[in-house]
C-alpha positions as CSV (number, residue, x, y, z in Angstrom):
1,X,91.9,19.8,61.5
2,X,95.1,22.7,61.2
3,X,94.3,25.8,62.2
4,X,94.0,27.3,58.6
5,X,91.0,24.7,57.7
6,X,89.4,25.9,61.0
7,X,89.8,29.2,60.4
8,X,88.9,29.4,56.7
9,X,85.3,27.1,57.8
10,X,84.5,29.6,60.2
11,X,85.0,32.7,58.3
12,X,82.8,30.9,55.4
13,X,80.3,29.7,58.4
14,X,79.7,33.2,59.8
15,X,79.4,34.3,56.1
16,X,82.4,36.7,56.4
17,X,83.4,39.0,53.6
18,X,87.1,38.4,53.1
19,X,86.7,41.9,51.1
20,X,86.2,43.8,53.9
21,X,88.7,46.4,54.7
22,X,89.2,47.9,57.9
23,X,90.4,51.1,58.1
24,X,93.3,51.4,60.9
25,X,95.8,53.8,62.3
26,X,99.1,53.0,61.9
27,X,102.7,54.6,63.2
28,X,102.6,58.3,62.6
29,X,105.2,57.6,59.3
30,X,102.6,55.1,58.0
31,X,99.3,57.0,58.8
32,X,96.2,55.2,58.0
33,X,95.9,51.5,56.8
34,X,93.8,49.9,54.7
35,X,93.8,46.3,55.4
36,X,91.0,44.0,53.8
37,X,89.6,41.1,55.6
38,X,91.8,38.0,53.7
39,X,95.3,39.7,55.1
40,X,94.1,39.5,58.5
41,X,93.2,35.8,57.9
42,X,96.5,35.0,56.0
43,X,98.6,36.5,59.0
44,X,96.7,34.7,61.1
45,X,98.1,31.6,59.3
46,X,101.5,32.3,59.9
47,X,101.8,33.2,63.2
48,X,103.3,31.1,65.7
49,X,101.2,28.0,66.9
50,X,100.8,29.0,70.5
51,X,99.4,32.3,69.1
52,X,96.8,30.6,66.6
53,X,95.5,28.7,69.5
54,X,94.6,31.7,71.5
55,X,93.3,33.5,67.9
56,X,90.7,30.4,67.8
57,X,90.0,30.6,71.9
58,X,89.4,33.9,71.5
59,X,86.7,33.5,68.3
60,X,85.2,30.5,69.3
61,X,84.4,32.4,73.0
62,X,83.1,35.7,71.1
63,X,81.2,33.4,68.8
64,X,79.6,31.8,72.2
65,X,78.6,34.8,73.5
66,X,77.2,36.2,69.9
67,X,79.4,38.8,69.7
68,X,80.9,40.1,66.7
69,X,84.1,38.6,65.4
70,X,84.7,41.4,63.4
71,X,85.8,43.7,66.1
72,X,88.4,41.3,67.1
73,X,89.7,41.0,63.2
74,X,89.5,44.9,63.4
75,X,91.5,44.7,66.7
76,X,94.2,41.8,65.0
77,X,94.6,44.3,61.9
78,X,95.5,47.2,64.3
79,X,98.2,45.1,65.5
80,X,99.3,44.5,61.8
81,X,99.3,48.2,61.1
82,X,101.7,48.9,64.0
């Protein structure tokens, strides 16, 4: 299975809204973001492979321990507004 299906069944499995946005800061010229749910999914397509492997390690450990997955997506769209 590619790391998009995989990703895409487990944000539909936890019953994720892909219209969530998480409100970030960003560099002081951008200020705050706004960055719904779905772009932090789609970025997490395109990264590099290596990278999508420890984005699924990392879920599929927080999802062990029933944590929330959200806070990491809030962490990975932090990265996006730097």
């Amino acid at each position: 299975m590619t790391f998009s299906k995989w990703l895409n069944t487990f944000v539909d499995e936890k019953g994720l809204d892909r219209k969530h946005v998480f409100e970030v800061n960003g560099s002081e010229e951008w200020g705050t973001n706004y960055i719904p749910l779905e772009c932090v999914i789609e970025a997490c397509m395109i990264v590099h492979k290596d990278d999508q492997a420890k984005i699924k390690d990392t879920l599929v450990q927080i999802d062990f321990r029933n944590g929330n997955v959200m806070d990491f997506f809030e962490y990975l769209a932090k990265g996006l507004a730097q």
